[in-house]
C-alpha positions as a Markdown table, in Angstrom:
| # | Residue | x | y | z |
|---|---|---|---|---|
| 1 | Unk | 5.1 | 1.4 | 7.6 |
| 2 | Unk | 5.9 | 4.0 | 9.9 |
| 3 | Unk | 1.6 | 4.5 | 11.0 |
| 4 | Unk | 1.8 | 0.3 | 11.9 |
| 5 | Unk | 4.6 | 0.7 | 14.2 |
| 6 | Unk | 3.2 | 4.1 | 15.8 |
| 7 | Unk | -0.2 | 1.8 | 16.4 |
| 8 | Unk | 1.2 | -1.0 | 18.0 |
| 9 | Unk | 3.2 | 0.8 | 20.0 |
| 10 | Unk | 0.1 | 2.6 | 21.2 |
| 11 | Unk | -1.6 | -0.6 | 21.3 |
| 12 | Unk | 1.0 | -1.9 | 23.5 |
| 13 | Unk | 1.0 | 1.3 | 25.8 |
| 14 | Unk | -2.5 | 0.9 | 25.9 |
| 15 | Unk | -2.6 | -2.6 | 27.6 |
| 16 | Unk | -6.3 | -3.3 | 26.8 |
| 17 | Unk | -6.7 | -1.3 | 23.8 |
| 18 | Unk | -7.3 | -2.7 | 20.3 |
| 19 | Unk | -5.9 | -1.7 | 16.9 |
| 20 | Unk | -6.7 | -2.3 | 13.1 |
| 21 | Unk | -4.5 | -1.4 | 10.5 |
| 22 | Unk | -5.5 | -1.1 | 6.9 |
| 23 | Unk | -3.3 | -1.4 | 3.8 |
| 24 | Unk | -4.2 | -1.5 | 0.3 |
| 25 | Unk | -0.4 | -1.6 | -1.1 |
| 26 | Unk | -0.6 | -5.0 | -1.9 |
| 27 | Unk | -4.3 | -5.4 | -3.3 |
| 28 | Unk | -3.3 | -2.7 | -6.4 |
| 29 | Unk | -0.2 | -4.0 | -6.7 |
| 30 | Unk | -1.7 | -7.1 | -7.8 |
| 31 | Unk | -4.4 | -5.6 | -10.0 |
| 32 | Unk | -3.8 | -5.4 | -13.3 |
| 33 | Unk | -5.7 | -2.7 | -14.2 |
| 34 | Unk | -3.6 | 0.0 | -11.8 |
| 35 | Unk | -0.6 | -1.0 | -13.5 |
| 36 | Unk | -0.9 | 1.7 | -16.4 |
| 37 | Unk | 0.9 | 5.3 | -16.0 |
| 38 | Unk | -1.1 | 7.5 | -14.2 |
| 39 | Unk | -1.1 | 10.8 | -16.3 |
| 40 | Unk | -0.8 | 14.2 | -14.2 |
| 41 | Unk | -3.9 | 15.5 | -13.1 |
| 42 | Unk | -6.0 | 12.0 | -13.8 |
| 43 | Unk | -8.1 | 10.2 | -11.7 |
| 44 | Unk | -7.4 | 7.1 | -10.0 |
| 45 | Unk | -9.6 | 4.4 | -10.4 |
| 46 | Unk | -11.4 | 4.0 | -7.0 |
| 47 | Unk | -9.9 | 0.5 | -6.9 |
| 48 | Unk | -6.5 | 1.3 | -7.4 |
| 49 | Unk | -6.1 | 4.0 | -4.9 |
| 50 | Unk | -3.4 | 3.5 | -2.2 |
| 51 | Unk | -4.3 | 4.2 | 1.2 |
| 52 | Unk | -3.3 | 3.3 | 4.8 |
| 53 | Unk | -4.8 | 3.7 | 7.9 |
| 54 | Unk | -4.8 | 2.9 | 11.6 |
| 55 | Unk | -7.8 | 2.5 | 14.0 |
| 56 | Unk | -7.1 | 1.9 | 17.9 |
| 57 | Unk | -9.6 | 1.4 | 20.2 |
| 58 | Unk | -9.4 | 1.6 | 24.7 |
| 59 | Unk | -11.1 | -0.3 | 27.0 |
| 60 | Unk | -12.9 | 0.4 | 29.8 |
| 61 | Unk | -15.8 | 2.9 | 27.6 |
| 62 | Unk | -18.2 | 1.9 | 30.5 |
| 63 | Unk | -16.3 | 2.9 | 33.7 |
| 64 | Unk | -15.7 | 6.3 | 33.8 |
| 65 | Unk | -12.0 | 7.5 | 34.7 |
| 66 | Unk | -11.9 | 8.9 | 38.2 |
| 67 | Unk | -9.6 | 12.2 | 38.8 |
| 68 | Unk | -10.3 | 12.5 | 42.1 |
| 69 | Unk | -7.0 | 10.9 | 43.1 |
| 70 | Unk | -9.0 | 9.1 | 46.2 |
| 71 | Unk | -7.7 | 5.2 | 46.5 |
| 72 | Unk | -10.2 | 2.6 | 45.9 |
């Protein structure tokens, strides 16, 4: 939960940015199949593995940012 709010707020900082946020909680939640005990030091299934992730992208790739600090 904590990686979604840290991405929007980026997101929002940003202004023209983009961000995807990816969550599998729910999917292996529902499977049946990842509902047995895990023993220590098994493998999870591939499909029942929990992971999060956040992906922000910025705009502007194709106008280089100008340091220069001269007004346009």
């Amino acid at each position: 939960m904590r990686i979604a709010l840290i991405a929007i707020a980026a997101a929002v900082l940003a202004g023209c940015g983009s961000v995807e946020y990816k969550d599998t909680n729910a999917a292996v939640d529902a499977n049946p199949q990842c509902a047995a005990v895990e023993k220590p030091g098994e493998l999870v299934a591939p499909w029942c593995k929990r992971e999060q992730s956040a992906n922000w992208t910025l705009g502007g790739k194709d106008k280089p940012v100008d340091f220069s600090g001269k007004d346009d």
